[in-house]
BAVO-444431 format. One line per 10 residues: their letters; for each residue z, x, y of N, C-alpha, C. Coordinates in pm, 1 decimal. Layout:
N
a = Z,X,Y,Z,X,Y,Z,X,Y; ...;
This chain:
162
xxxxxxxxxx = 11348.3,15769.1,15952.3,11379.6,15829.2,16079.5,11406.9,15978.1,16057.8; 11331.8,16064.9,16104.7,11380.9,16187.6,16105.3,11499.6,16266.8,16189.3; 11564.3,16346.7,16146.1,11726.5,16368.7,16174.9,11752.1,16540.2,16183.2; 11804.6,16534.8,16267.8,11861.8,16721.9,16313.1,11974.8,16729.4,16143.2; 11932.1,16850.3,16109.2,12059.5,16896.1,16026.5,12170.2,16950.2,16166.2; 12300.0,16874.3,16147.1,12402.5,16939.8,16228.5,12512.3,16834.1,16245.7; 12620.4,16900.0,16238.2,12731.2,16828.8,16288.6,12761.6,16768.8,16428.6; 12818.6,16699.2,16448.5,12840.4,16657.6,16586.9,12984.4,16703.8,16631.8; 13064.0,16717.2,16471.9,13201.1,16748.9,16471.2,13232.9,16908.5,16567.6; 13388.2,16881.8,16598.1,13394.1,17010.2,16712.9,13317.5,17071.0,16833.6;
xxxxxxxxxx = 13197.5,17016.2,16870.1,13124.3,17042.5,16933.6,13189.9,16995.4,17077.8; 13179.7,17009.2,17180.6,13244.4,16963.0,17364.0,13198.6,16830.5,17326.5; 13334.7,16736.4,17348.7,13251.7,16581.8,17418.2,13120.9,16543.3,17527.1; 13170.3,16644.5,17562.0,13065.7,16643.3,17745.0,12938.6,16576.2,17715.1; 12910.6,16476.4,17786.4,12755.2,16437.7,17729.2,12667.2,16527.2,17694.6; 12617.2,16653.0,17850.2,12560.7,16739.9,17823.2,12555.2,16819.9,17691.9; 12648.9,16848.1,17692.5,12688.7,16961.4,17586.9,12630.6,16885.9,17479.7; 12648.9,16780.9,17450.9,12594.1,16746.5,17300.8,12422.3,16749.1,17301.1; 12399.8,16692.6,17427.5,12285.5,16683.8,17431.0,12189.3,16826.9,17391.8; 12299.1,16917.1,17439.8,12209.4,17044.8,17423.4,12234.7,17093.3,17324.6;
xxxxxxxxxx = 12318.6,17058.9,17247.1,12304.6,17073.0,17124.6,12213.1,17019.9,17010.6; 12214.8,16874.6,17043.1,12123.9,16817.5,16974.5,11994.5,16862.3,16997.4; 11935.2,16913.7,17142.5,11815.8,16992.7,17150.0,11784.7,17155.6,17108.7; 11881.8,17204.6,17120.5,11874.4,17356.6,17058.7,11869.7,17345.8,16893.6; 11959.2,17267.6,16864.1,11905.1,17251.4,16665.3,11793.4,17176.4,16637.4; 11779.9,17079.0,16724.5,11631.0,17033.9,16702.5,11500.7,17131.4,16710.6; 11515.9,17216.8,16829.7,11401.2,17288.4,16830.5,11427.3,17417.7,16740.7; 11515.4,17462.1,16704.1,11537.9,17552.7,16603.3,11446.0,17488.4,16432.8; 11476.6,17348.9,16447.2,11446.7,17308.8,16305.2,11264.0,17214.3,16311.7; 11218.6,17269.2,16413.4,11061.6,17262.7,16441.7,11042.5,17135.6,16424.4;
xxxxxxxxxx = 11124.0,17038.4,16528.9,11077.6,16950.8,16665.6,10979.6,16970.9,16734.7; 10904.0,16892.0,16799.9,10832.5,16863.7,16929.5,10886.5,16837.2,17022.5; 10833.0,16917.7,17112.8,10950.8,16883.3,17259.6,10935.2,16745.4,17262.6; 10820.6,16669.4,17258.4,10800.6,16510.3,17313.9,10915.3,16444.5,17192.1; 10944.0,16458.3,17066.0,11033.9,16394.6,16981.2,11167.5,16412.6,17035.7; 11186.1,16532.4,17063.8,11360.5,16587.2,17093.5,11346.2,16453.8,17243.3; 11256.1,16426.2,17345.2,11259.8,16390.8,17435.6,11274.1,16287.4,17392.8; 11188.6,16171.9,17347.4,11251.6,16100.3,17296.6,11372.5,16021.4,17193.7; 11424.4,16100.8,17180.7,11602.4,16094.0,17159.9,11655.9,16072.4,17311.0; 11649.1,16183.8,17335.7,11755.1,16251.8,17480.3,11719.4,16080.0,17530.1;
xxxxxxxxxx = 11630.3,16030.1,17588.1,11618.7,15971.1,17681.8,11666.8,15844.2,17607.8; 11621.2,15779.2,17505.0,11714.2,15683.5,17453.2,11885.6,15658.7,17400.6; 11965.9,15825.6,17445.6,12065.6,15864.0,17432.2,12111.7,15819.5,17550.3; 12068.0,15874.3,17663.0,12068.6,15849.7,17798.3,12069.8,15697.7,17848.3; 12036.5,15632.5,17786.9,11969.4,15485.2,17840.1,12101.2,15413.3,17850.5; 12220.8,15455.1,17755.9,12280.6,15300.4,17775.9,12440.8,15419.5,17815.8; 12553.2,15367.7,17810.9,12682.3,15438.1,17827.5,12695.8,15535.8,17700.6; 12847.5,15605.5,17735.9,12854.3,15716.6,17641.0,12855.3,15709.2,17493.1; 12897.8,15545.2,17472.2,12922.3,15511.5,17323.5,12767.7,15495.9,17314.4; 12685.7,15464.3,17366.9,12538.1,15471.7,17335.9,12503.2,15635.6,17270.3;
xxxxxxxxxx = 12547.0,15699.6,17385.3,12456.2,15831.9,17359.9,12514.2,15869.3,17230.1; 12646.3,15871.7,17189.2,12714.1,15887.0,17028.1,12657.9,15882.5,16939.2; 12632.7,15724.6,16957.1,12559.5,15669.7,16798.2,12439.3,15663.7,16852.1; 12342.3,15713.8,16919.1,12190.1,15761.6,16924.1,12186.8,15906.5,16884.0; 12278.7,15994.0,16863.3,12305.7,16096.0,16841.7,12351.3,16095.0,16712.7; 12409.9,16062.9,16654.3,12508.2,16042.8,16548.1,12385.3,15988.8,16456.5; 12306.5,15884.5,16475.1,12182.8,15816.9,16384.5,12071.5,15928.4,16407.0; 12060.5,16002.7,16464.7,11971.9,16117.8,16493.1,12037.2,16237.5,16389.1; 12122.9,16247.6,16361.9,12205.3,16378.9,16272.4,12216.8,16338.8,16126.2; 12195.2,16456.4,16059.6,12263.4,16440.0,15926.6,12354.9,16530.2,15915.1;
xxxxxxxxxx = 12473.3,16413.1,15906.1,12612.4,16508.2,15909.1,12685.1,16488.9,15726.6; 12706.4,16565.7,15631.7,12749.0,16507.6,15572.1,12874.4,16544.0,15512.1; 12986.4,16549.1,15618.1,13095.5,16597.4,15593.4,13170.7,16490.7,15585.6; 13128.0,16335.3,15619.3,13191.5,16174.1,15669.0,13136.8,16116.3,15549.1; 13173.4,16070.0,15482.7,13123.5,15983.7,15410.6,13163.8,15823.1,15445.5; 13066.9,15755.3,15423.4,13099.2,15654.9,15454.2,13041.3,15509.1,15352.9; 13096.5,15361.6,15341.5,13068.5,15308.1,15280.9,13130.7,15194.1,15265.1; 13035.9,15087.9,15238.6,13090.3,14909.7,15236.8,13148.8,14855.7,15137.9; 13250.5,14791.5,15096.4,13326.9,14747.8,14986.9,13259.7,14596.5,15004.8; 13282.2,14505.4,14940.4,13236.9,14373.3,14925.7,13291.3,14287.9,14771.9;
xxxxxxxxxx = 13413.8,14193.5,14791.3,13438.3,14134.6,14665.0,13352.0,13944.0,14666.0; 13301.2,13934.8,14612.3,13227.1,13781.1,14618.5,13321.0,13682.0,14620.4; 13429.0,13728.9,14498.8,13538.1,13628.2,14499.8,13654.9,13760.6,14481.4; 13785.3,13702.7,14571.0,13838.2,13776.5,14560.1,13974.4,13862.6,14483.8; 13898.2,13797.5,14316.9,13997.9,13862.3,14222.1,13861.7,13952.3,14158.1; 13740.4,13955.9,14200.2,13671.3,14043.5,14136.5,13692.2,14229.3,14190.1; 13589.1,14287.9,14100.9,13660.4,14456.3,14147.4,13525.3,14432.9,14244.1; 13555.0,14517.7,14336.0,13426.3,14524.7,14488.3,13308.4,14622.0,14397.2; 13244.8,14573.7,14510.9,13093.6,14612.4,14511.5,13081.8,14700.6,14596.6; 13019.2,14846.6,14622.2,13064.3,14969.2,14686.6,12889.1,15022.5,14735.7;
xxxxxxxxxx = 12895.0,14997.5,14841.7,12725.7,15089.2,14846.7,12745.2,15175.4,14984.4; 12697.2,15326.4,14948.1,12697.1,15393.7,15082.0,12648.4,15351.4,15212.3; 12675.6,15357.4,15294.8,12558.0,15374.2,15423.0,12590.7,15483.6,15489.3; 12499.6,15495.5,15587.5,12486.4,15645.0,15701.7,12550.5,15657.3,15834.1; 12608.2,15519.4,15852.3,12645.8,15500.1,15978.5,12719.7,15385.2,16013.1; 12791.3,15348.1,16081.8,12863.5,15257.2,16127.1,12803.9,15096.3,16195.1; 12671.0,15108.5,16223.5,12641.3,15018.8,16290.9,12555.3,14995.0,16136.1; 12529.3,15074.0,16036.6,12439.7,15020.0,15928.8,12564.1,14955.3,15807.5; 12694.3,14960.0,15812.2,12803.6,14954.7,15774.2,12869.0,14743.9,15821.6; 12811.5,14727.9,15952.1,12858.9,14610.0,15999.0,12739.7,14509.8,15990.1;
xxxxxxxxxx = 12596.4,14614.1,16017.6,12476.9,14495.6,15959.4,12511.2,14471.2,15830.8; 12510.3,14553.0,15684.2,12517.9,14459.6,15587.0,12666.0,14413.4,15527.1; 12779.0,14402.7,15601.4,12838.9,14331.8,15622.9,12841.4,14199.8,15610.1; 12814.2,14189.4,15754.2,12729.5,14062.1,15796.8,12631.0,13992.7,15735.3; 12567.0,14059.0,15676.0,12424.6,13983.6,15600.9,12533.9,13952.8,15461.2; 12631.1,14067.4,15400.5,12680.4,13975.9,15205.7,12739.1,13844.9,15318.1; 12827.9,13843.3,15403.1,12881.6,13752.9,15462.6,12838.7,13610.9,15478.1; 12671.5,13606.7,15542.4,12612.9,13510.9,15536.1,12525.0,13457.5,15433.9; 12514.6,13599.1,15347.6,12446.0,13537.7,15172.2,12600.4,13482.5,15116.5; 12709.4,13475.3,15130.3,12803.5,13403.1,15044.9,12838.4,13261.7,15099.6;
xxxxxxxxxx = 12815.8,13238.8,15237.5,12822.6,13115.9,15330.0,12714.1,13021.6,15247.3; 12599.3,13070.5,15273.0,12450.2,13018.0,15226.7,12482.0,12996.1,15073.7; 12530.5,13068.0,14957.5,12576.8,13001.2,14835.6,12649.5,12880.1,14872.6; 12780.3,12927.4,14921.2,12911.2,12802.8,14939.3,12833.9,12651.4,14998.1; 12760.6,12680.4,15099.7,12738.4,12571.4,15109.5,12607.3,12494.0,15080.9; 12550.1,12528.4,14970.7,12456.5,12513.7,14883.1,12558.1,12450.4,14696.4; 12657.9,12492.2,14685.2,12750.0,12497.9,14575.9,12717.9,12604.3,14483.5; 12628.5,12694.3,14559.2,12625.5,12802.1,14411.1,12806.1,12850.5,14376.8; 12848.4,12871.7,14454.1,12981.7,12919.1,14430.3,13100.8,12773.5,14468.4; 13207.3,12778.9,14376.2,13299.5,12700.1,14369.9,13385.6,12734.0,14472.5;
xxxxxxxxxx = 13414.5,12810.7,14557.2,13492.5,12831.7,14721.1,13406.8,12951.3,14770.9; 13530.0,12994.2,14878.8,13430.7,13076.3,15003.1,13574.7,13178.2,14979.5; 13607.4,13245.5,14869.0,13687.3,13323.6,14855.7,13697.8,13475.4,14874.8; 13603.1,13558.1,14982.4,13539.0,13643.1,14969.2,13614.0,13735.5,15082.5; 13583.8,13905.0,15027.0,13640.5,13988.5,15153.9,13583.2,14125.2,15115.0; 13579.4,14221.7,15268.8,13471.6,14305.1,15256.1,13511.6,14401.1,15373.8; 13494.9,14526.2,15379.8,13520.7,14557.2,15474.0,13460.7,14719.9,15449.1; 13442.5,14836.4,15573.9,13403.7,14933.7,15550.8,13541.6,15060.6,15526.3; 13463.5,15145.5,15483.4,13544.6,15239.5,15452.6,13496.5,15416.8,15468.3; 13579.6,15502.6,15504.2,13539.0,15651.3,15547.3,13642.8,15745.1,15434.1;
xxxxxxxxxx = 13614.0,15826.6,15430.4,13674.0,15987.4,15348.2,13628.0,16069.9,15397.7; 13673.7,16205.5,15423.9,13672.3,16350.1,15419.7,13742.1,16399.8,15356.2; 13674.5,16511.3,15279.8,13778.5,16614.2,15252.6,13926.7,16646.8,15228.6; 13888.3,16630.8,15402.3,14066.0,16734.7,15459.3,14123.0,16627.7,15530.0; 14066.5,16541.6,15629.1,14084.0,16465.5,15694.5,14177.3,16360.2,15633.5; 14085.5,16286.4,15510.8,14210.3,16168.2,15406.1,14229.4,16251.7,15318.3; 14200.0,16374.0,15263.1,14231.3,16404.9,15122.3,14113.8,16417.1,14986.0; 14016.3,16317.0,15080.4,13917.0,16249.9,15001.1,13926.8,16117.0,14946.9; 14009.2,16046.6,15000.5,14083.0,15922.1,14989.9,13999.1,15854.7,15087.8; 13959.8,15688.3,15026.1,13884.9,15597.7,15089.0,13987.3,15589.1,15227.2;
xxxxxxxxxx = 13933.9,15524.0,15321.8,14039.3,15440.5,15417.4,13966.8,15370.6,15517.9; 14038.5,15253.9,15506.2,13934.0,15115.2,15563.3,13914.5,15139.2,15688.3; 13824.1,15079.8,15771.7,13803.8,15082.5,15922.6,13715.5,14943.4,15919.9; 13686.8,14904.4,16080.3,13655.7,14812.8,16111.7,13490.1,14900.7,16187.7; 13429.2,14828.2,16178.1,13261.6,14896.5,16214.6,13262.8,14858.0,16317.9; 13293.4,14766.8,16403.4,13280.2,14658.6,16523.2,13343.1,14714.4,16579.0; 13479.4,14764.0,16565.2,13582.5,14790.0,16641.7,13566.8,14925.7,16720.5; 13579.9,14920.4,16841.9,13578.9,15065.0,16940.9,13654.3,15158.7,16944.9; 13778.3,15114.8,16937.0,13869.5,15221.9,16848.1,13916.9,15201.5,16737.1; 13843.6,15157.2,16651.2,13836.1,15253.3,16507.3,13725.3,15385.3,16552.9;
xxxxxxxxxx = 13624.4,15363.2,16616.3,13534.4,15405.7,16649.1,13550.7,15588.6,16682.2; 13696.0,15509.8,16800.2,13718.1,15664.0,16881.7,13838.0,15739.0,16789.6; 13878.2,15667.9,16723.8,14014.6,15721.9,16644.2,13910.8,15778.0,16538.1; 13820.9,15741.9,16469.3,13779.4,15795.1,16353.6,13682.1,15993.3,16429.2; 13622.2,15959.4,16527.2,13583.5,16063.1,16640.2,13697.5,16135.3,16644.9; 13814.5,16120.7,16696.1,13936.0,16207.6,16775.6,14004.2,16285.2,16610.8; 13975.0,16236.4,16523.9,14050.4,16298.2,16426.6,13979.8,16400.9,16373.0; 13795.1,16351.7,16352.9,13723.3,16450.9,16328.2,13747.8,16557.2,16407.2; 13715.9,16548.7,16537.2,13771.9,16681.3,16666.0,13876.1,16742.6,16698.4; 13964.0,16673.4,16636.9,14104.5,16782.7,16578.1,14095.0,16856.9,16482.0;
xxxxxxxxxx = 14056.2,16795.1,16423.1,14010.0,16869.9,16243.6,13897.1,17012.6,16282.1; 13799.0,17001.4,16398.0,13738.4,17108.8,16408.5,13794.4,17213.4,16518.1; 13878.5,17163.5,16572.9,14002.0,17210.5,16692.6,14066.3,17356.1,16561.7; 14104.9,17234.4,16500.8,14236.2,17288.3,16377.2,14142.0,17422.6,16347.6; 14061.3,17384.0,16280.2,13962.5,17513.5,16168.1,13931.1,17593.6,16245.3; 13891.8,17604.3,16417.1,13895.1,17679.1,16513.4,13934.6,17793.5,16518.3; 14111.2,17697.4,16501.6,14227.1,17803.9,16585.3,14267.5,17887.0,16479.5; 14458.2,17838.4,16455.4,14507.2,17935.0,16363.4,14539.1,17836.3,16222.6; 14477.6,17733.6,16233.6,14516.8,17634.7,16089.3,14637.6,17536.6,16134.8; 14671.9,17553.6,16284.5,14754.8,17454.2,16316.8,14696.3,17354.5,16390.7;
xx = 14700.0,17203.3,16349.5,14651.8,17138.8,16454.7,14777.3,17095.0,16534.5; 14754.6,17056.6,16654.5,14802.0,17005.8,16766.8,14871.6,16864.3,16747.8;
């Protein structure tokens, strides 16, 4: 999938506003109007948490890091693989979830002792320190959003955030 270099961070919530953002760096970074259009309009299609993460999977932001922990059994050390996004964070989730079901009840494995969950860092934001979130969840969603946008509030102003 091809992707705008740009942050989404600090930018106006306003739908618009992002939108025109996402189209002014797009056509800066030699888009086709018909490509940028098709974003916009599949941004457009569903509510605001739509237009986000159609926006957000459209960007390469890489100031968020993000990434899935996964223990099979749970005295082992986890299993750690990046992803790009939050909704790619709860698909493979879901999929070690149902490859450890599909062992258990096959007997490859002696119980169903297993746990997994996603995880984010920044910088400034944790320190650079992992910290768990839920991918599903809507506010983890908006809390992990509202902190980034303080954080670009903060760097704004005078180094104080609010």
């Amino acid at each position: 999938m091809k992707k705008v270099r740009m942050t989404l961070e600090g930018l106006d919530g306003n739908a618009f506003a992002l939108l025109g953002a996402f189209t002014e760096n797009a056509t800066r970074q030699g888009w086709r109007d018909e490509e940028i259009e098709v974003v916009r309009r599949e941004a457009m299609a569903g509510d605001y948490r739509h237009l986000l993460q159609t926006l957000a999977a459209h960007t390469d932001d890489t100031e968020v890091e993000m990434r899935i922990s996964w223990m099979s059994q749970t005295t082992m050390e986890p299993f750690t693989y990046p992803v790009p996004d939050m909704d790619t964070a709860s698909l493979l989730l879901d999929a070690l979830a149902q490859y450890d079901l599909f062992q258990f009840e096959r007997k490859v494995k002696p119980d169903y002792a297993n746990c997994g969950g996603a995880e984010w860092r920044h910088p400034i934001l944790t320190g650079g320190e992992w910290v768990e979130f839920d991918p599903d969840d809507a506010s983890d969603r908006m809390e992990l959003a509202a902190m980034v946008a303080e954080l670009a509030e903060w760097s704004r102003g005078d180094g104080q955030a609010n």
